[in-house]
C-alpha positions in Angstrom: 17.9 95.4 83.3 19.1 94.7 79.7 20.0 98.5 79.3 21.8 98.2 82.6 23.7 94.8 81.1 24.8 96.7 78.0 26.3 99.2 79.6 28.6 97.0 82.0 29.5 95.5 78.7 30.7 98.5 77.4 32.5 99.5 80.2 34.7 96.4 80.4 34.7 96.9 76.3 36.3 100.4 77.5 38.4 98.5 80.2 40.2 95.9 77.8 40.3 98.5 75.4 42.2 101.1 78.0 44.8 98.1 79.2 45.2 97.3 75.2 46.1 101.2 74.4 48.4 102.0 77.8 50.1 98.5 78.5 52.2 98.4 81.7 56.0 98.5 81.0 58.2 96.0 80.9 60.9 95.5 83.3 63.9 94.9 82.1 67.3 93.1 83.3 68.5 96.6 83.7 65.7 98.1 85.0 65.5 95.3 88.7 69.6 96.0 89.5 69.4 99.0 91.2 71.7 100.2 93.4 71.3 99.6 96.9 73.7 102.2 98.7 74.4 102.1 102.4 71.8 104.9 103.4 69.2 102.4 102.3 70.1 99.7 104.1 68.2 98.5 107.1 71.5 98.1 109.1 74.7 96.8 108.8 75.7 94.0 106.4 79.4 93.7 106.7 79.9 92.9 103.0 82.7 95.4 103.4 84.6 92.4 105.5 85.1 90.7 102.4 88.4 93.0 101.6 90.0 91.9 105.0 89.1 88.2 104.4 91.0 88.6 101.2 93.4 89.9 102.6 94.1 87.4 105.4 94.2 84.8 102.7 96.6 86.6 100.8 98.8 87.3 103.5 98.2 83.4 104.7 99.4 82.2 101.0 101.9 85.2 99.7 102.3 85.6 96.0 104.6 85.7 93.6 106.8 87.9 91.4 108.9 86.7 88.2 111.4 89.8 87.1 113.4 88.9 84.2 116.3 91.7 83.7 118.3 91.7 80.1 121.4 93.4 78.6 125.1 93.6 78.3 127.0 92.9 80.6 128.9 96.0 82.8 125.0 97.9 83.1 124.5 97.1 86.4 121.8 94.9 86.3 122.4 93.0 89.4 123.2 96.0 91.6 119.8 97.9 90.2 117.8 94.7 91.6 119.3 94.4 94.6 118.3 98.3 94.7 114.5 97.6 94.2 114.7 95.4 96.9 116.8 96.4 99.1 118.4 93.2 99.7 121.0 91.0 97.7 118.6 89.4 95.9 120.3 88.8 92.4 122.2 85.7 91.1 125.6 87.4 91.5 125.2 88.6 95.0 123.7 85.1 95.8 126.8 82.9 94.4 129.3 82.6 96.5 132.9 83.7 94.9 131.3 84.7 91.7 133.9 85.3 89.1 132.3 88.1 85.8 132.6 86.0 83.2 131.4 86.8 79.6 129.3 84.0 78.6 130.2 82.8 74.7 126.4 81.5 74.4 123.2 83.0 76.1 121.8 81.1 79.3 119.1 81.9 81.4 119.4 81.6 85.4 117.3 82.1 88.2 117.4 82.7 91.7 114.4 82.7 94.0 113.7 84.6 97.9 111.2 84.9 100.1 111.1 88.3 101.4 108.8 89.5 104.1 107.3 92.6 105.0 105.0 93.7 107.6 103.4 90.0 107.5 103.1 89.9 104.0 105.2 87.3 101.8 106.4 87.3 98.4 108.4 84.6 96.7 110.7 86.9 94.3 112.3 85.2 91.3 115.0 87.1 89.6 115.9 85.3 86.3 119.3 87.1 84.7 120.5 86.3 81.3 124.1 86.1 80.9 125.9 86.6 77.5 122.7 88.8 75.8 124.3 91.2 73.6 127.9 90.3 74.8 129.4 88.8 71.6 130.7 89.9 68.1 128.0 88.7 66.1 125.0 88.9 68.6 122.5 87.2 65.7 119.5 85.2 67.1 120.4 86.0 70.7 117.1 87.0 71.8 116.0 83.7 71.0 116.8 81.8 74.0 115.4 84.4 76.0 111.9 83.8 74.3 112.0 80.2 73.9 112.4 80.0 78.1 109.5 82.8 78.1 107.2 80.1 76.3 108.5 77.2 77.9 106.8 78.8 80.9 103.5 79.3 79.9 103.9 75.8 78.8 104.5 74.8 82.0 101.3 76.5 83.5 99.2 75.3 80.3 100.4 71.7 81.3 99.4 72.4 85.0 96.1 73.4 84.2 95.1 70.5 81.6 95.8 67.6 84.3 92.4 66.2 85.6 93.6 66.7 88.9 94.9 70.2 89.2 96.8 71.3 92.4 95.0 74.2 94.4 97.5 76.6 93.6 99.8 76.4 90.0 103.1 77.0 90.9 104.2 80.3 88.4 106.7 80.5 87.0 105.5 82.6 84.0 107.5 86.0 83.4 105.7 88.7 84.7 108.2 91.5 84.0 111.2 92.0 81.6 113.3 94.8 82.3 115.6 95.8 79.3 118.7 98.1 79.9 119.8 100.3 77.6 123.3 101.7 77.6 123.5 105.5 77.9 125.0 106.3 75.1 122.9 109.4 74.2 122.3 108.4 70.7 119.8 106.3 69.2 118.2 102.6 70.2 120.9 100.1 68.5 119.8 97.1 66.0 119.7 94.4 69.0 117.7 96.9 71.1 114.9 97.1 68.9 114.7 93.6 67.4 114.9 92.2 71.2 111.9 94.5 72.0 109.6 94.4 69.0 110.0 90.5 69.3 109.5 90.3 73.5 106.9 92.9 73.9 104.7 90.3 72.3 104.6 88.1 74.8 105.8 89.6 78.1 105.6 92.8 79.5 108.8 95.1 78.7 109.7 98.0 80.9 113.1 99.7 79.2 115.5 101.4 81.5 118.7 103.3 80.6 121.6 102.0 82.8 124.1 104.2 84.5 122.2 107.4 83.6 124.5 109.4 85.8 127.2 108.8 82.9 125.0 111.9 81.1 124.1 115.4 82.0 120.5 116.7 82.3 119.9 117.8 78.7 121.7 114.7 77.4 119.7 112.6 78.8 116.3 114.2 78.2 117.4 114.1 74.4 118.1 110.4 75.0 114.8 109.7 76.2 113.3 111.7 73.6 115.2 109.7 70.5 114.1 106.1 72.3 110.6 106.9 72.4 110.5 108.1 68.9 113.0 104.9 67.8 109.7 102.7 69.8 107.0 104.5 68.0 108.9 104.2 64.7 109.3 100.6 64.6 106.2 100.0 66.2 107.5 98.5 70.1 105.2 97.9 72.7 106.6 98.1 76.2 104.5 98.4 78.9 102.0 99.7 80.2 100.0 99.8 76.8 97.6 102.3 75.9 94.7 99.2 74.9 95.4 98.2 78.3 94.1 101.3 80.2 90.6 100.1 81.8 89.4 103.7 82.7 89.9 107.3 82.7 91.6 107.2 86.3 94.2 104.5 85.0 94.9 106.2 81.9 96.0 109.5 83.5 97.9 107.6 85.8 99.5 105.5 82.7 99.9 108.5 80.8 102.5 110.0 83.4 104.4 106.8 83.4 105.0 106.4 79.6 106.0 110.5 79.6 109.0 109.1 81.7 110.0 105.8 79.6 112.5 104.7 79.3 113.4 105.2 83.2 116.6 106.8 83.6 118.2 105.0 86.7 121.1 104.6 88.8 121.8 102.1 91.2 123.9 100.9 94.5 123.4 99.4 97.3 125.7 101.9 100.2 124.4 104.3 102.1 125.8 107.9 102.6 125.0 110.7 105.3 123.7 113.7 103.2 122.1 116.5 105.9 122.4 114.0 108.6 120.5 111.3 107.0 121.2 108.5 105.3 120.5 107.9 101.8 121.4 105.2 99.1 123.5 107.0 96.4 126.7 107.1 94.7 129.8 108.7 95.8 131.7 111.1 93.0 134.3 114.1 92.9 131.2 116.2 92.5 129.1 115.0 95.2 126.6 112.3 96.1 124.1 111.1 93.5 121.0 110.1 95.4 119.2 107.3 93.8 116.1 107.9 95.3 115.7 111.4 94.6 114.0 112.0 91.8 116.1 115.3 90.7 118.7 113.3 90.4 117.4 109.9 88.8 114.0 108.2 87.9 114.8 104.8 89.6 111.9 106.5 92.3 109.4 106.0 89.2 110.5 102.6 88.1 110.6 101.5 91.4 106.9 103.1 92.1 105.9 101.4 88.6 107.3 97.6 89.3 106.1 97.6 93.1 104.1 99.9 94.4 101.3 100.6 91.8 101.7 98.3 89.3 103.1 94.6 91.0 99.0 93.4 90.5 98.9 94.6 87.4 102.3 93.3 85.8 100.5 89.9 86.8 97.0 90.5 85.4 98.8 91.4 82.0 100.9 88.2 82.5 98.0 85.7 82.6 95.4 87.7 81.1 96.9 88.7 78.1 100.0 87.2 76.8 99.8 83.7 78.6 96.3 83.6 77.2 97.6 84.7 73.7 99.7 81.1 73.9 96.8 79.2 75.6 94.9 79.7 72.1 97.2 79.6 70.2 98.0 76.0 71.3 94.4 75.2 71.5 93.9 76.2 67.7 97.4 74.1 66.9 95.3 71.2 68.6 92.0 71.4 66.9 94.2 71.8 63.1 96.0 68.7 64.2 92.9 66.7 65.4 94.6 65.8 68.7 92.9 66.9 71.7 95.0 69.2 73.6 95.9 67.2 77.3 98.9 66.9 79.5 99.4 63.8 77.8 99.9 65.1 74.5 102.1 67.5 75.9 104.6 65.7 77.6 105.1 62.9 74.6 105.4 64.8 72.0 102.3 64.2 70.5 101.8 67.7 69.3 104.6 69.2 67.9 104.9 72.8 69.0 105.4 75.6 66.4 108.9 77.2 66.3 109.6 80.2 68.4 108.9 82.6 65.1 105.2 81.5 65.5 104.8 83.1 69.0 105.8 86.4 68.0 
């Protein structure tokens, strides 16, 4: 019996010892989230509803677009916007006997729509900006222009502070800036590239050349050549950005859009029967230039770019990146100062913003 005992010892001696040597493996975090794919499912789920209830409640509520087009005056900024919309959607086709006038100070103005398509609503905001770049000495002129860029995201900071915020922030915030250059086939001028290399900071710049039916072919593809090197050179960041790209699918997409910046465009808003159909273009001695043919301009791309494939994203950028930029920046300037950051402080003054030179 003893003999018997002593070797049941040894056995669970040899048991302990065998767990000690091969342990069982830890699960990790990684190792319980597997993948469940619909093969493996019992039956059906419907998580895949989850796409039409978001979309329902975005039809329901609409959203919102801010486009903020700048240049001289004579580029056809208005008539390129009504283009993209296909509607008279800017401030001079909205104001009723509106006499061209060249502004002797920069001032920003805004017009907003509701346009509806198939059920789905958008509340457009085109903000214009008379008297940019329209004067002798054109010094500081971009500055307006920025401080109603950050008086935006002010607003929205302000919104989002109050104890009691409203279910949807009205935004206002500038999701777009379009910046037309004139075709002038040489290189970017002095006001073009200190307006850019300051904006692209804090909005999202998409540059266009204006009129581009004033150049041939070859002209113009030397144009577009000499503006990209001019934005590399002094270091510009339009959009969409490189740092920006969240995977290899949106990169190769990206990377066909900035082989074609800046856009060369063309725009009008009549119609003309070319082969029996009717096309928006522009009427010359030479024949019809068809806007939305991409052999003849790239206002196709651009308008692919601000609508069609990159409206959501414009957005994202807006709020993700350069209105959260400001968010902590002001949040810093509050914690330096020792005054807590609230819509209170805000509104009286308590906190004195930094100049416009501090956002850039």
């Amino acid at each position: 019996m003893e003999e018997e005992k002593e070797v049941m010892e040894e056995r669970e001696v040899d048991e302990r010892v065998v767990e000690i040597e091969h342990p069982l493996p830890c699960l990790s975090e990684s190792d319980t989230q597997r993948i469940i794919k619909g093969r493996d499912l019992f039956g059906y789920v419907g998580i895949e509803a989850v796409l039409d209830q978001m979309r329902r409640k975005t039809m329901k509520a609409g959203f919102e677009f801010n486009i903020m087009v700048v240049g001289q005056s004579g580029l056809g900024k208005s008539t390129l916007v009504n283009t993209l919309f296909k509607s008279k959607v800017s401030r001079k086709s909205c104001t009723p006997n509106y006499e061209e006038k060249i502004s002797k100070t920069v001032h920003l103005q805004s017009v907003s729509h509701i346009i509806e398509e198939k059920g789905v609503k958008m509340k457009l905001t085109v903000i214009d900006t008379p008297g940019f770049g329209d004067q002798i000495n054109n010094e500081n002129c971009w500055e307006p222009i920025v401080q109603y860029v950050n008086e935006q995201y002010e607003k929205y900071l302000k919104e989002e502070l109050n104890v009691n915020r409203k279910k949807r922030i009205p935004d206002t915030r500038v999701h777009c800036c379009v910046y037309f250059l004139p075709a002038t086939g040489h290189w970017l001028r002095p006001i073009d590239v200190e307006f850019m290399r300051r904006l692209g900071k804090i909005v999202s710049i998409v540059p266009v050349i204006a009129k581009a039916d004033t150049l041939t072919l070859d002209e113009r593809l030397e144009f577009k050549q000499r503006i990209r090197q001019d934005l590399q050179a002094n270091g510009i960041r339009v959009y969409p950005q490189k740092e920006y790209d969240e995977d290899a699918e949106d990169r190769i997409l990206n990377d066909k859009i900035r082989e074609n910046i800046p856009f060369a465009v063309v725009g009008t808003d009549k119609e003309h029967q070319v082969n029996g159909n009717k096309v928006l273009g522009r009427k010359t001695k030479w024949g019809i230039i068809e806007v939305e043919n991409v052999a003849h301009c790239e206002f196709a791309h651009l308008r692919d770019l601000l609508i069609r494939s990159h409206l959501q994203d414009l957005k994202d950028v807006a709020h993700n990146i350069h209105y959260e930029t400001y968010r902590v920046k002001r949040l810093n300037e509050s914690n330096a100062n020792g005054v807590a950051l609230s819509p209170l402080t805000l509104e009286n003054g308590t906190l004195e913003k930094s100049d416009t030179e501090s956002h850039l």
